[in-house]
Residue, then its C-alpha position, 0 to 999 in steps of 0.5 A: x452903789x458903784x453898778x458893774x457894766x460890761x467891759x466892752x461898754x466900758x471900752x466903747x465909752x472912749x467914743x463919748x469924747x468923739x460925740x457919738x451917742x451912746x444909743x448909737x454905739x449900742x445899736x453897732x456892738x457885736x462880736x464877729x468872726x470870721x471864717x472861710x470855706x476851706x476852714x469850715x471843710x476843715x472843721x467837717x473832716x475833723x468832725x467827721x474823725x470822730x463820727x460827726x456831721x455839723x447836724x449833731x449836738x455838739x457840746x464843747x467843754x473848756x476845762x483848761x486854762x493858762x491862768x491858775x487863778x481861773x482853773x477848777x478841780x477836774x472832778x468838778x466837770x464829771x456829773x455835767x459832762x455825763x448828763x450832756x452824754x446822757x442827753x444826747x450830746x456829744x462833748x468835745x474839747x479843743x485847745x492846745x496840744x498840751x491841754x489833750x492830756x487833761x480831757x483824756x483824764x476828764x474822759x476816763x472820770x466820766x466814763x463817757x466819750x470826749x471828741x478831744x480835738x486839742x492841738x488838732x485845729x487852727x484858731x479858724x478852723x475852732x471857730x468853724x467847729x464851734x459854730x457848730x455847737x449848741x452848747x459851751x461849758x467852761x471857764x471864763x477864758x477866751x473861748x467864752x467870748x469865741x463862742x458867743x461870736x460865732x453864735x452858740x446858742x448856750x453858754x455856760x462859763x464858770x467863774x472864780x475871782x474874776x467879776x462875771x458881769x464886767x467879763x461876761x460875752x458882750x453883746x450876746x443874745x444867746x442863753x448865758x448862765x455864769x455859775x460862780x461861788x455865792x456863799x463868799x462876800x470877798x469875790x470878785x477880788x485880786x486874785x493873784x494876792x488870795x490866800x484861799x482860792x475858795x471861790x474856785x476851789x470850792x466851786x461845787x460839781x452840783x452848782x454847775x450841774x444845775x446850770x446845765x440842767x437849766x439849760x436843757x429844759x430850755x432845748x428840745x429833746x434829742x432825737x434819740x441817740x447819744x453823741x457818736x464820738x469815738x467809743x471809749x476804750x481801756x477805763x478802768x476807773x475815774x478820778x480816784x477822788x471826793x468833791x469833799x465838803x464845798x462851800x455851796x455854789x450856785x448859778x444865775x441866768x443872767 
């Protein structure tokens, strides 16, 4: 039975040639990012925009991707980003300016207040405001890799057909929990030649749900008061749309 090993081990056994223990390549792995003082000002205004200082609980929700093969339905996001409101979070999004129209729609499913902070930053000054999270929830993209580099404490990244022990942050000595669809024997595969995509597609709201759950049993209570991003304004309505029928997802603490 072949055992699947992260990809960045994978990368560092090209030094076995060189004769470079491999305990010794071990003790040396780690993401790092690096930041300077004008992008972590930088971070604090944009925080402060919407009402928040590097002290509040932050929660960073990546629901966008530019791979369709690693994309969710929307709706699948709704039920974990009003339990993280309810907790005491405040949920944020960064990403591209394209991406701003998608946590707008995912804002006004859940009826609580996204901090959409797309197309609004630099790489750099993301990962200053990410420093400052304490949770990452999203797809398995490269913010995943980001987050544990700059040392978000939980990181919940969802998987499709992608293997999420090669992919997974490496090393990281955070909380990491990858949710992905267990009821399929036919992930991970080649997703590009997939007929059904039901191992994102099918991906169920309450699997990743769970996830989250799991990891607010781990962190102290809020103390007493929800994100102060900016209120919401105009709902009317949510997404309109049922999960329907979903193959059983389920999440494991890895």
């Amino acid at each position: 039975m072949t055992t699947t090993v992260p990809q960045a081990r994978t990368y560092a056994s090209l030094l076995a040639p060189l004769s470079v223990p491999a305990d010794t390549i071990e003790r040396h792995m780690h993401l790092q990012a690096w930041t300077t003082q004008q992008d972590e000002a930088a971070a604090q205004t944009l925080l402060a925009k919407f009402g928040l200082s590097p002290d509040d609980r932050l929660a960073i929700i990546h629901a966008t991707s530019a791979s369709k093969e690693k994309s969710i339905p929307l709706e699948r996001f709704v039920a974990s980003v009003q339990r993280l409101h309810e907790a005491g979070f405040c949920c944020m999004a960064l990403g591209t300016a394209h991406d701003a129209e998608t946590y707008d729609r995912l804002q006004q499913a859940a009826m609580v207040p996204i901090a959409n902070l797309c197309g609004q930053s630099t790489l750099r000054q993301s990962l200053a405001i990410m420093r400052h999270a304490t949770l990452f929830l999203g797809l398995d993209s490269g913010p995943v890799h980001l987050c544990a580099a700059v040392g978000v404490p939980h990181i919940i990244a969802l998987y499709g057909p992608i293997n999420e022990q090669q992919w997974r942050p490496y090393p990281y000595n955070g909380h990491f929990t990858p949710v992905f669809n267990t009821a399929l024997d036919c992930r991970p595969c080649a997703p590009k030649v997939c007929r059904h995509n039901r191992c994102r597609m099918d991906l169920s709201s309450q699997a990743i749900l769970s996830a989250v759950d799991t990891h607010l049993k781990q962190l102290a209570p809020a103390p007493g008061q929800r994100g102060a991003c900016e209120p919401v304004t105009g709902i009317t309505q949510g997404m309109g749309g049922r999960e329907g029928e979903s193959v059983p997802g389920s999440h494991r603490d890895a």
